[in-house]
N, CA, C and O atoms as a Maestro MAE file, in Angstrom:
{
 s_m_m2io_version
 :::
 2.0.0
}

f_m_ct {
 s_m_title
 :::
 protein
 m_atom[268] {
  # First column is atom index #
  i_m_mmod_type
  r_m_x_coord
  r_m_y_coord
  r_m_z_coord
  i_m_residue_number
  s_m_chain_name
  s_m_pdb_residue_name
  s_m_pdb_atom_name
  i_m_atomic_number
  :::
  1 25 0.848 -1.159 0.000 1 A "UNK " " N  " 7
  2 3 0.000 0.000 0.000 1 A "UNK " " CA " 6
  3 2 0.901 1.232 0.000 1 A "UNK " " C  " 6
  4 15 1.836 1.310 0.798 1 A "UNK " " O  " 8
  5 25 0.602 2.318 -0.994 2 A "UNK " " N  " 7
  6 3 1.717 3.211 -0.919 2 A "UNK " " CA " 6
  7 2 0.104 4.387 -1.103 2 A "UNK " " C  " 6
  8 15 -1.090 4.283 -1.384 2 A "UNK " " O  " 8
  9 25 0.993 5.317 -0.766 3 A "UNK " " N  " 7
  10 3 0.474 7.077 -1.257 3 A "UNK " " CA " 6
  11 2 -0.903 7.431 -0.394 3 A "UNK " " C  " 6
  12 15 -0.839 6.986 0.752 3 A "UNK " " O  " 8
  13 25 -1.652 7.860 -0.581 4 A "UNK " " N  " 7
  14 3 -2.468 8.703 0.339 4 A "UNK " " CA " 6
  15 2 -3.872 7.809 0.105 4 A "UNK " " C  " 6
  16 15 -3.837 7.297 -1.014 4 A "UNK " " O  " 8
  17 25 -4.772 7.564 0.647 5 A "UNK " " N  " 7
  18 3 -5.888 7.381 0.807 5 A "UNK " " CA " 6
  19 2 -6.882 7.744 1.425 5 A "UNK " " C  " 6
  20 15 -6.797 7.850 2.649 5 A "UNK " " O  " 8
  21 25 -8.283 8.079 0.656 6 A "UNK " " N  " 7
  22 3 -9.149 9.441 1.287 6 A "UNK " " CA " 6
  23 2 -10.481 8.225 1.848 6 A "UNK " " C  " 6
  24 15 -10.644 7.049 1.525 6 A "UNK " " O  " 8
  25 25 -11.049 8.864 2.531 7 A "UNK " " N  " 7
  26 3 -12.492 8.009 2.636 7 A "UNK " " CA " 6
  27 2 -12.625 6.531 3.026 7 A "UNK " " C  " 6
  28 15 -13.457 5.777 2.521 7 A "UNK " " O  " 8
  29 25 -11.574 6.116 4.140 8 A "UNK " " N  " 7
  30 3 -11.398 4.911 4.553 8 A "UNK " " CA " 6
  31 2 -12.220 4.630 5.693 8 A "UNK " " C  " 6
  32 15 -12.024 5.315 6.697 8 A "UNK " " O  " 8
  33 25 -13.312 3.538 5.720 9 A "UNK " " N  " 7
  34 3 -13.938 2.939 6.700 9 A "UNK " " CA " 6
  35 2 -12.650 2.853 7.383 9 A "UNK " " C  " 6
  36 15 -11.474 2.746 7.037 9 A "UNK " " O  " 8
  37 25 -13.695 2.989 9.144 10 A "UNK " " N  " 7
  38 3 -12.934 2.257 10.171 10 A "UNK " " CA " 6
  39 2 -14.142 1.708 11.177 10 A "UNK " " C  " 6
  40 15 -15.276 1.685 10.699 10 A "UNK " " O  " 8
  41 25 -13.991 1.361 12.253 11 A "UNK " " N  " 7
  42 3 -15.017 0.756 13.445 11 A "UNK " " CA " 6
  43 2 -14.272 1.295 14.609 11 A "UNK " " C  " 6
  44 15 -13.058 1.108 14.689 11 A "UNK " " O  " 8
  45 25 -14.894 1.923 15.472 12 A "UNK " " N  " 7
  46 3 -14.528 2.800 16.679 12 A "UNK " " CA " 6
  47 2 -15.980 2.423 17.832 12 A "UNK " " C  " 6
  48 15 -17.144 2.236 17.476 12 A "UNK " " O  " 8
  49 25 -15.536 2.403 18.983 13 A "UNK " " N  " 7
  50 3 -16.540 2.836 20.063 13 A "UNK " " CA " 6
  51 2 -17.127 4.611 20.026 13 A "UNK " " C  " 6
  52 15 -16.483 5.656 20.118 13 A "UNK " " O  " 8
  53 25 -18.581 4.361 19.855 14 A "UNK " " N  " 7
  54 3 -19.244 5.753 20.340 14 A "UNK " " CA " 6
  55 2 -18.232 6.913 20.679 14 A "UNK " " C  " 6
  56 15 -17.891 7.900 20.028 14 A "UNK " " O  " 8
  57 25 -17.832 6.398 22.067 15 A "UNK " " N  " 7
  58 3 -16.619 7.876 22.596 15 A "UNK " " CA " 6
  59 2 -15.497 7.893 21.933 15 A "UNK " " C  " 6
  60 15 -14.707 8.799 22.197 15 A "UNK " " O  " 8
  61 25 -15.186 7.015 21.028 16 A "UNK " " N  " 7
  62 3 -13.751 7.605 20.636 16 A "UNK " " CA " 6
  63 2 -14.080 8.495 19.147 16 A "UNK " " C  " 6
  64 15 -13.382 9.442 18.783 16 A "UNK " " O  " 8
  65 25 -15.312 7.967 18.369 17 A "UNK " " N  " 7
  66 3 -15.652 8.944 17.324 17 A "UNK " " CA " 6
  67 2 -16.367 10.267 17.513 17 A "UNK " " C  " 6
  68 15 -16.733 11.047 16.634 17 A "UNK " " O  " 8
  69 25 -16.497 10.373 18.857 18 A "UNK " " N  " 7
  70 3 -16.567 11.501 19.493 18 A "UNK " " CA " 6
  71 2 -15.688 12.525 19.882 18 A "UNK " " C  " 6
  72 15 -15.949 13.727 19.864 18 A "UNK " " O  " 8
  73 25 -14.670 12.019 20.224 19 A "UNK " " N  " 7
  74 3 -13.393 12.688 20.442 19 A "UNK " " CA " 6
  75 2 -13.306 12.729 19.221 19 A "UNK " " C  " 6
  76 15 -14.242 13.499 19.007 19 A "UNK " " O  " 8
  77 25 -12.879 12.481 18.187 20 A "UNK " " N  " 7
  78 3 -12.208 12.453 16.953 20 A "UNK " " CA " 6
  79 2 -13.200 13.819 16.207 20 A "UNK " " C  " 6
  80 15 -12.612 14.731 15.625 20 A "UNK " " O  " 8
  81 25 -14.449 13.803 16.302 21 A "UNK " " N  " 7
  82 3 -15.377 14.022 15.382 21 A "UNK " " CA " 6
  83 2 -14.793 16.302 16.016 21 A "UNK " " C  " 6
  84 15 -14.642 17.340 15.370 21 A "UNK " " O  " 8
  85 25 -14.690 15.930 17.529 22 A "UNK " " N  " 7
  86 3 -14.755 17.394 18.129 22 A "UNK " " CA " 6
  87 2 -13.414 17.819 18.327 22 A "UNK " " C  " 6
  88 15 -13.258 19.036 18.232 22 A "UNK " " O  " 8
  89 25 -12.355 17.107 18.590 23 A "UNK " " N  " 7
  90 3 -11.009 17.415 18.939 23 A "UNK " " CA " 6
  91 2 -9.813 17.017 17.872 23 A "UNK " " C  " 6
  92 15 -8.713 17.448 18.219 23 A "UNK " " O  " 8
  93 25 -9.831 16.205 16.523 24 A "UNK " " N  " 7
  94 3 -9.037 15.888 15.923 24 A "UNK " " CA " 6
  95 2 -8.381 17.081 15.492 24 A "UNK " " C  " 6
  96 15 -8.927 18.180 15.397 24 A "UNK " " O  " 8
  97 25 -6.947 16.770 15.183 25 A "UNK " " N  " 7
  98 3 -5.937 18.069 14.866 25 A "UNK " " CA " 6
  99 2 -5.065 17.558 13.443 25 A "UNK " " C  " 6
  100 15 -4.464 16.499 13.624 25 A "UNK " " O  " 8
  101 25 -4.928 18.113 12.171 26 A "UNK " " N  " 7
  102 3 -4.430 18.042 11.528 26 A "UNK " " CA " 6
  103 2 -4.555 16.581 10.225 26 A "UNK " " C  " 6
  104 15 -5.646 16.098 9.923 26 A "UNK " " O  " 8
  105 25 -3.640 16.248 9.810 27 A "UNK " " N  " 7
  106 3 -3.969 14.969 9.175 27 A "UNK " " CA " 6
  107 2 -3.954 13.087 9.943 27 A "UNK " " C  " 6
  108 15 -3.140 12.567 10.707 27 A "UNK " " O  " 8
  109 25 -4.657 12.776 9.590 28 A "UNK " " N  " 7
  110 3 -4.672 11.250 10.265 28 A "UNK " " CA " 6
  111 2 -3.895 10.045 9.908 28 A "UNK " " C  " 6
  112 15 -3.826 10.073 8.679 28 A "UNK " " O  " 8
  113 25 -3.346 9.120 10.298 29 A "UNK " " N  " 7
  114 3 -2.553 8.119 9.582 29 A "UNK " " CA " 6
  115 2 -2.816 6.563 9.561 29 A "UNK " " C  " 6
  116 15 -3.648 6.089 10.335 29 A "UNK " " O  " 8
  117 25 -2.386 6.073 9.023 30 A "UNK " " N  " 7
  118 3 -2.895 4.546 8.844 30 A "UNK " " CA " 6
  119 2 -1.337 3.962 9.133 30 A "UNK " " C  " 6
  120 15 -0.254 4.485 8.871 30 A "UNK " " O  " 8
  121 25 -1.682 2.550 9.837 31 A "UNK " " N  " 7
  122 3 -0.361 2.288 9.948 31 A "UNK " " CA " 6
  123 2 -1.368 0.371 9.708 31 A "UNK " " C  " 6
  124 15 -2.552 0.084 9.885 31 A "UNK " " O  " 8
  125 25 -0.045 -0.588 9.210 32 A "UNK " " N  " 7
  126 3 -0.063 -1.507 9.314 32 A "UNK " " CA " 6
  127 2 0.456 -2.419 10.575 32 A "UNK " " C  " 6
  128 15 1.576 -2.020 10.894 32 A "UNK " " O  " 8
  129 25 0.079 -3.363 11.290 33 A "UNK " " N  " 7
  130 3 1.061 -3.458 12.472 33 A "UNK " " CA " 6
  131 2 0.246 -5.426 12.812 33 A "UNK " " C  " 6
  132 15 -0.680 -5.645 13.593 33 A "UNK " " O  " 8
  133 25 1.056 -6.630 11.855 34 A "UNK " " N  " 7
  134 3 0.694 -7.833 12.234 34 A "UNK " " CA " 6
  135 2 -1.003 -7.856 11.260 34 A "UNK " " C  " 6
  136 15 -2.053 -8.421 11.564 34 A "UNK " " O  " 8
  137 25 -0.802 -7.350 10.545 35 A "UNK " " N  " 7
  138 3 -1.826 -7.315 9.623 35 A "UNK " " CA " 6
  139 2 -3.156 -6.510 9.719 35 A "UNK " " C  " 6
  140 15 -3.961 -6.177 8.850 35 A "UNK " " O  " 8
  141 25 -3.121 -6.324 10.953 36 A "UNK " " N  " 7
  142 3 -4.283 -5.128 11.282 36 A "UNK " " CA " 6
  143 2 -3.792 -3.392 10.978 36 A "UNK " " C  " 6
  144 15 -2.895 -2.706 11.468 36 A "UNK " " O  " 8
  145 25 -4.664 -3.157 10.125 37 A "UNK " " N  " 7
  146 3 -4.409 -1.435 9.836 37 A "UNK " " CA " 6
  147 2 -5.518 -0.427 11.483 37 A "UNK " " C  " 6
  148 15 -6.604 -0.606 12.033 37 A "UNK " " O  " 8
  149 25 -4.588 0.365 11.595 38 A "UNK " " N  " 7
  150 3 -5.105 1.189 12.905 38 A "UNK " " CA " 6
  151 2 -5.079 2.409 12.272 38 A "UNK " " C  " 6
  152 15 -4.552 2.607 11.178 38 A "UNK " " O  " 8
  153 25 -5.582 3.143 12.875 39 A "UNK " " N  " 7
  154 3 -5.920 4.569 12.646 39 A "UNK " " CA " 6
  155 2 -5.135 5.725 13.235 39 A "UNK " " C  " 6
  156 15 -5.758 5.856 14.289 39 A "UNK " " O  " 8
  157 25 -4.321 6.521 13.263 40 A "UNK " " N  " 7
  158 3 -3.272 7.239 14.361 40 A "UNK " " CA " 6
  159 2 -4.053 8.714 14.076 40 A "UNK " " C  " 6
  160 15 -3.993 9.263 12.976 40 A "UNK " " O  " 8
  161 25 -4.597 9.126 14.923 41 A "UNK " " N  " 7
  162 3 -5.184 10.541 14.905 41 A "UNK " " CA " 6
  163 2 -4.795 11.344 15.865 41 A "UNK " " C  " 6
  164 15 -4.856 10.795 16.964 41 A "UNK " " O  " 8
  165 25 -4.252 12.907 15.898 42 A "UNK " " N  " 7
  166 3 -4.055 13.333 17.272 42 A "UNK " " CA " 6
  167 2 -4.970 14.447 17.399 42 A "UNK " " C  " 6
  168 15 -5.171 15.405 16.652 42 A "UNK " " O  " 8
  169 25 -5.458 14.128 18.460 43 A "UNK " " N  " 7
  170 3 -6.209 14.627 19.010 43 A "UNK " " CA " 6
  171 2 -6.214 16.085 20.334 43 A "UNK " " C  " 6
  172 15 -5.609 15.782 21.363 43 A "UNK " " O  " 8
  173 25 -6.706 17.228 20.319 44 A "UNK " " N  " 7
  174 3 -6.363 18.501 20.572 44 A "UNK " " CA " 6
  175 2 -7.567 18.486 22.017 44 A "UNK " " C  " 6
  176 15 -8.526 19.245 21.878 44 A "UNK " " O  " 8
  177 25 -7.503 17.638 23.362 45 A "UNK " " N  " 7
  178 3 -7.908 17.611 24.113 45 A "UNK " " CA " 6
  179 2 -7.859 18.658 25.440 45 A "UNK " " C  " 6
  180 15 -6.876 18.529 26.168 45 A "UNK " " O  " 8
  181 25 -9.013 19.847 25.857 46 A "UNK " " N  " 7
  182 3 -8.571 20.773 26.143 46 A "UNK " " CA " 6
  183 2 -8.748 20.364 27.647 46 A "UNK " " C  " 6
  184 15 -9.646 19.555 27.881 46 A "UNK " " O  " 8
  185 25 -7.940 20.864 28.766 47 A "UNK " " N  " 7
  186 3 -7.729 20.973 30.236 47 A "UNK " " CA " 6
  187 2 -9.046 20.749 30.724 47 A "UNK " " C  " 6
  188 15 -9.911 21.370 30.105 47 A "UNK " " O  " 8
  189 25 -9.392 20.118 31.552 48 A "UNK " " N  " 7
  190 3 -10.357 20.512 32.484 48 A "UNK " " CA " 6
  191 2 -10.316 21.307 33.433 48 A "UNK " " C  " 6
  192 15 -9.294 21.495 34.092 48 A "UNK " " O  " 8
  193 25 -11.725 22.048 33.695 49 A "UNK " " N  " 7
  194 3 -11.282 22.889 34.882 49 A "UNK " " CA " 6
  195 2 -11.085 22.713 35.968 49 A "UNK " " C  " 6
  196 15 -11.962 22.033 36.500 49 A "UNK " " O  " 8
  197 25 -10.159 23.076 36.716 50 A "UNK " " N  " 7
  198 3 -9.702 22.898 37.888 50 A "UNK " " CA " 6
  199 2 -10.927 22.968 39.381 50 A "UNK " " C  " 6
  200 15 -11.500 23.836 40.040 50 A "UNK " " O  " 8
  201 25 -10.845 21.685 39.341 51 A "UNK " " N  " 7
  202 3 -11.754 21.615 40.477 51 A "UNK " " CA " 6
  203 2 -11.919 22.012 42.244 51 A "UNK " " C  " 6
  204 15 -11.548 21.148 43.039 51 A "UNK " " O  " 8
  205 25 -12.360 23.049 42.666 52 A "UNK " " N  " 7
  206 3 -12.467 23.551 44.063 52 A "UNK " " CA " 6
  207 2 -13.068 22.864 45.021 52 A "UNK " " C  " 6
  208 15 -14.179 22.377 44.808 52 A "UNK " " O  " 8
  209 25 -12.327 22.689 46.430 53 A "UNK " " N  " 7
  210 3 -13.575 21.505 47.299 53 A "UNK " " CA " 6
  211 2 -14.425 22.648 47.956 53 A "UNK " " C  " 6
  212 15 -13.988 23.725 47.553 53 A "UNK " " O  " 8
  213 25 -15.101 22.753 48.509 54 A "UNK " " N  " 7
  214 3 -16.178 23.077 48.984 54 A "UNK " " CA " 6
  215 2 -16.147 22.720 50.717 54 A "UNK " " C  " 6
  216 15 -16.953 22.898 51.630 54 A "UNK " " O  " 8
  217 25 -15.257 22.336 50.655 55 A "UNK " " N  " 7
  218 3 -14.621 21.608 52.507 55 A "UNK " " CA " 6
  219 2 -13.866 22.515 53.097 55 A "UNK " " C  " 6
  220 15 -12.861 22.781 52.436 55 A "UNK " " O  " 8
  221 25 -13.981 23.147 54.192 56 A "UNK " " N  " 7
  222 3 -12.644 23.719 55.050 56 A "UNK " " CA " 6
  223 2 -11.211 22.769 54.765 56 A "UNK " " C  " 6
  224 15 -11.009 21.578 55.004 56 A "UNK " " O  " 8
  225 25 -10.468 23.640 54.257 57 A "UNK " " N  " 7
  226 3 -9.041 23.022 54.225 57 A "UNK " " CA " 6
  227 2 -8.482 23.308 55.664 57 A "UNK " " C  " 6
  228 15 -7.253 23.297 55.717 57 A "UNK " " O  " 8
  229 25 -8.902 23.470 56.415 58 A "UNK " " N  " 7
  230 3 -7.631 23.209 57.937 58 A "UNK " " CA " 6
  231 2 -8.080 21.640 58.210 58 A "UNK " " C  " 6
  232 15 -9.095 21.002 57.928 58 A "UNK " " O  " 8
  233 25 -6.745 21.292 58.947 59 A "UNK " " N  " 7
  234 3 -6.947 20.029 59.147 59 A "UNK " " CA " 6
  235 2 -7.742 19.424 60.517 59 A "UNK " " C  " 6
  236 15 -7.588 19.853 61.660 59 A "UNK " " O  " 8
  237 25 -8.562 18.404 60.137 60 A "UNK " " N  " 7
  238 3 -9.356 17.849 61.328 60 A "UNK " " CA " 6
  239 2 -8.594 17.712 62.817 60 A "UNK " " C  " 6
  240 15 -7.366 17.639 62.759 60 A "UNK " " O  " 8
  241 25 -9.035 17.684 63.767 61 A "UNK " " N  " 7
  242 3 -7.990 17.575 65.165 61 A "UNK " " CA " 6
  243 2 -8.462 16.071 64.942 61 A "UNK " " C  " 6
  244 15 -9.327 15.466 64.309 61 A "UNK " " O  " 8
  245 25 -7.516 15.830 65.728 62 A "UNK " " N  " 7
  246 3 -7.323 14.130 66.214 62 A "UNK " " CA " 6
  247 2 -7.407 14.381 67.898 62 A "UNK " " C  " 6
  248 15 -6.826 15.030 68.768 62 A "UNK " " O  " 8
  249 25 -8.682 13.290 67.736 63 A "UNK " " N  " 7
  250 3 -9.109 13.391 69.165 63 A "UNK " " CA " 6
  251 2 -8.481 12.156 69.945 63 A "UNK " " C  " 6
  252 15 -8.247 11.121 69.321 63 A "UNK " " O  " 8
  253 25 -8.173 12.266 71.471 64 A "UNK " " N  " 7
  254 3 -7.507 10.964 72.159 64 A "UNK " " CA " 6
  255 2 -8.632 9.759 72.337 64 A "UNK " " C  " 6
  256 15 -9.813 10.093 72.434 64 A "UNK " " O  " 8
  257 25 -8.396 8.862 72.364 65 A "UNK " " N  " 7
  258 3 -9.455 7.738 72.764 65 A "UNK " " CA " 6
  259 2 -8.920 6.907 74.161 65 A "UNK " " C  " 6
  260 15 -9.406 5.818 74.467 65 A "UNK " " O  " 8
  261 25 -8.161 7.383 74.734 66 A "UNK " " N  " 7
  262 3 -7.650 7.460 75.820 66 A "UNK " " CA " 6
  263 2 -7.070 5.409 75.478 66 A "UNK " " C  " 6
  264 15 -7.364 4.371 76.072 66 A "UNK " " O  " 8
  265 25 -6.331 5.653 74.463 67 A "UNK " " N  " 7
  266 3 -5.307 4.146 74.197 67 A "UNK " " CA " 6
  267 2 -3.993 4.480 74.769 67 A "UNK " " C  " 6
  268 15 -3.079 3.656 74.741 67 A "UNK " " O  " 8
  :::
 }
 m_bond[267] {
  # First column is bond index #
  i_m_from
  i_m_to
  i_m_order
  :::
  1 1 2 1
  2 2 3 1
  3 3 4 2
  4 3 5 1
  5 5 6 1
  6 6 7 1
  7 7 8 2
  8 7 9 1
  9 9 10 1
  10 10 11 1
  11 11 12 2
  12 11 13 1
  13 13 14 1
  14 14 15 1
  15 15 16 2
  16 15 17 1
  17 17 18 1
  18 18 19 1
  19 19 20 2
  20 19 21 1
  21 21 22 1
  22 22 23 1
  23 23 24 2
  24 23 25 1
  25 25 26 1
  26 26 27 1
  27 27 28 2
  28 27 29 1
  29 29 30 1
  30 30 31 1
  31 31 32 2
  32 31 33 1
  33 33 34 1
  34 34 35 1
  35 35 36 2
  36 35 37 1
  37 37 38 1
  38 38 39 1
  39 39 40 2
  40 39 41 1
  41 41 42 1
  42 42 43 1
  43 43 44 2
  44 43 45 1
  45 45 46 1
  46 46 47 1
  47 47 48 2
  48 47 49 1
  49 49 50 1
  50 50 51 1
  51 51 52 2
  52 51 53 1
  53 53 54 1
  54 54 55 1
  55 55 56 2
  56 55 57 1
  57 57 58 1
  58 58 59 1
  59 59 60 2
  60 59 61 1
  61 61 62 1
  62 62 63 1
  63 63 64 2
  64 63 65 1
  65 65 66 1
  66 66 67 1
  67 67 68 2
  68 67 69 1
  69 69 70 1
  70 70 71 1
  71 71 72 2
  72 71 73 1
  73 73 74 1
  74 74 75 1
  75 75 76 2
  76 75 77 1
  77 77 78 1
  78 78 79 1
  79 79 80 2
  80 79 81 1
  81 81 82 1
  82 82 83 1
  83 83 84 2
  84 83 85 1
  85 85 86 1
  86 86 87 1
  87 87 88 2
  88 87 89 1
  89 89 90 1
  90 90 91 1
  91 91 92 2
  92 91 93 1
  93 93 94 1
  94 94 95 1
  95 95 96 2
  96 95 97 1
  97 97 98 1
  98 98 99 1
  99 99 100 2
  100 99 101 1
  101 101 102 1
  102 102 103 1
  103 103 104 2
  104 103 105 1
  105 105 106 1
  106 106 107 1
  107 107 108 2
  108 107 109 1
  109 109 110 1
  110 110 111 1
  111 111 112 2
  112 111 113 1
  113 113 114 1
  114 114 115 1
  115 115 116 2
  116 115 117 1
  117 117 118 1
  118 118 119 1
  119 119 120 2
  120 119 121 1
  121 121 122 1
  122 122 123 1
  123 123 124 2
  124 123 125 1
  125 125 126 1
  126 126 127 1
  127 127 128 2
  128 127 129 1
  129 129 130 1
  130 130 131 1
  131 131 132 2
  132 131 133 1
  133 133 134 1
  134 134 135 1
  135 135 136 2
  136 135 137 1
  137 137 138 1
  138 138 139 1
  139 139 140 2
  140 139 141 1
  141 141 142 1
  142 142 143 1
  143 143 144 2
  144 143 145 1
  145 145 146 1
  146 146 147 1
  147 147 148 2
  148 147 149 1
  149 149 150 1
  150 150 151 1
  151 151 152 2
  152 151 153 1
  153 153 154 1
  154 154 155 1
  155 155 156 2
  156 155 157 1
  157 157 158 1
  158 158 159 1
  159 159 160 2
  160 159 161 1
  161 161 162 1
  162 162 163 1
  163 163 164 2
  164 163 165 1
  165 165 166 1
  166 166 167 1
  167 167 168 2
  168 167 169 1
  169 169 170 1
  170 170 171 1
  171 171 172 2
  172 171 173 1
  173 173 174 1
  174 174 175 1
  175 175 176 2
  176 175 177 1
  177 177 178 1
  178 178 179 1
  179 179 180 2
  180 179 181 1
  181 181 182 1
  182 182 183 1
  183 183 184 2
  184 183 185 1
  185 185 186 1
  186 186 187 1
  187 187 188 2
  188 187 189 1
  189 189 190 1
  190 190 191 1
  191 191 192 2
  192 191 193 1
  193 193 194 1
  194 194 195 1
  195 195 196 2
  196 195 197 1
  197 197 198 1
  198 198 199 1
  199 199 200 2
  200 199 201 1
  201 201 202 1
  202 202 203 1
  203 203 204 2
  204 203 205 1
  205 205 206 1
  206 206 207 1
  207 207 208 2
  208 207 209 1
  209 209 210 1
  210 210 211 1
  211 211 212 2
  212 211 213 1
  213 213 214 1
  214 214 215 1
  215 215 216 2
  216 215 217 1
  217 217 218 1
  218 218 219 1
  219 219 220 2
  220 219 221 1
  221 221 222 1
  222 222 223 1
  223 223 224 2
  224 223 225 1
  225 225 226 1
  226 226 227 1
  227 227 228 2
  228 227 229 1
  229 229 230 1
  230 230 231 1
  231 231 232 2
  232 231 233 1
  233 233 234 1
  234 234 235 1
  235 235 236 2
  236 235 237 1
  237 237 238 1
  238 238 239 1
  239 239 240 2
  240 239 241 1
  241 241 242 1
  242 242 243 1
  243 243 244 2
  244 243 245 1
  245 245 246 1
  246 246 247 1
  247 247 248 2
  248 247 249 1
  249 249 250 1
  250 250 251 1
  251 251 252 2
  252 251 253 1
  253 253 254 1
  254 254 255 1
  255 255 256 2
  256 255 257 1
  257 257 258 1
  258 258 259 1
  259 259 260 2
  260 259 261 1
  261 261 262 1
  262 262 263 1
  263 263 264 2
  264 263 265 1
  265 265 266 1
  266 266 267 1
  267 267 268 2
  :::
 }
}
């Protein structure tokens, strides 16, 4: 198999043609590897936001239990 190929079936789970469909970056690649062709896509996955607790950060006392 040589040179470029457009319009190639593949089979993916739901979430990963999801990612692909919203975050793919640039061109995609095909690789051969033991006879199975895979798909190499990179993907432009943005940060999540940084999550705040909602808990007092000082630390709990430690109470004696008289041990």
């Amino acid at each position: 198999m040589a040179g470029r190929l457009k319009n190639v079936c593949f089979a993916c789970s739901p979430d990963a043609l999801k990612t692909l469909c919203e975050h793919r970056e640039g061109d995609s690649g095909l690789i051969e590897r033991d006879g199975v062709l895979c798909l190499v896509a990179v993907c432009d996955i943005p940060e999540p936001e940084a999550f705040e607790s909602a808990w007092d950060e000082r630390p709990l006392p430690i109470e004696s239990h008289g041990f």
